[in-house]
C-alpha positions, 0 to 999 in steps of 0.5 A: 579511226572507226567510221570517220571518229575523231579523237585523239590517240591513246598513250599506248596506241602505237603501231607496234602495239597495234601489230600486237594486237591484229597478230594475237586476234588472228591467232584466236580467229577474231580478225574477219577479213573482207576483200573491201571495206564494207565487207570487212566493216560488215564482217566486224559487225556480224561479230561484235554487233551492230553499233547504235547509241547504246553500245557506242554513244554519238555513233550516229554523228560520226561522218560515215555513219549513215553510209555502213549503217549495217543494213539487217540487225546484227546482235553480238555474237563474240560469247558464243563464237568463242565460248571454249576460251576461259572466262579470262581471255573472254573477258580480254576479247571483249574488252579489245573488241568493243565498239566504243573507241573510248572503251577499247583495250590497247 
């Protein structure tokens, strides 16, 4: 779970969709890759943002949130890192790469 979140898993979060889904990010190049995981978390956010309240409510209460609180700014960027994509698998990018765990596309 992102950042210590708690919940419980969606219907159709298993392990086979989820392999699914890291193969086709790959494929599209939105699946950043870190040597650690504060590298990977930074990379994520460089893409998708920095999370805060307003793009993922009750981020802050999360258990590890204080430590990969990002240390600059960081604006979403996944529109313009992959504007030659049509408007429909924009919208399937966007919708995978949310930050709000309630607000994923599985």
């Amino acid at each position: 779970m992102a950042m210590g979140a708690t919940g419980r898993l969606k219907v159709n979060e298993s392990p086979s969709w989820g392999i699914k889904k890291r193969r086709l990010l790959r494929e599209v190049g939105a699946n950043p890759r870190g040597h650690t995981w504060p590298e990977q978390l930074n990379k994520i956010f460089e893409l998708c943002g920095a999370p805060d309240e307003v793009n993922w409510p009750g981020v802050s209460k999360t258990p590890w949130y204080s430590q990969f609180e990002p240390t600059r700014p960081m604006k979403r960027c996944l529109r313009e890192v992959f504007r030659h994509f049509d408007r429909h698998a924009l919208e399937l990018l966007e919708k995978m790469l949310t930050l709000d765990p309630a607000l994923v596309l599985l």
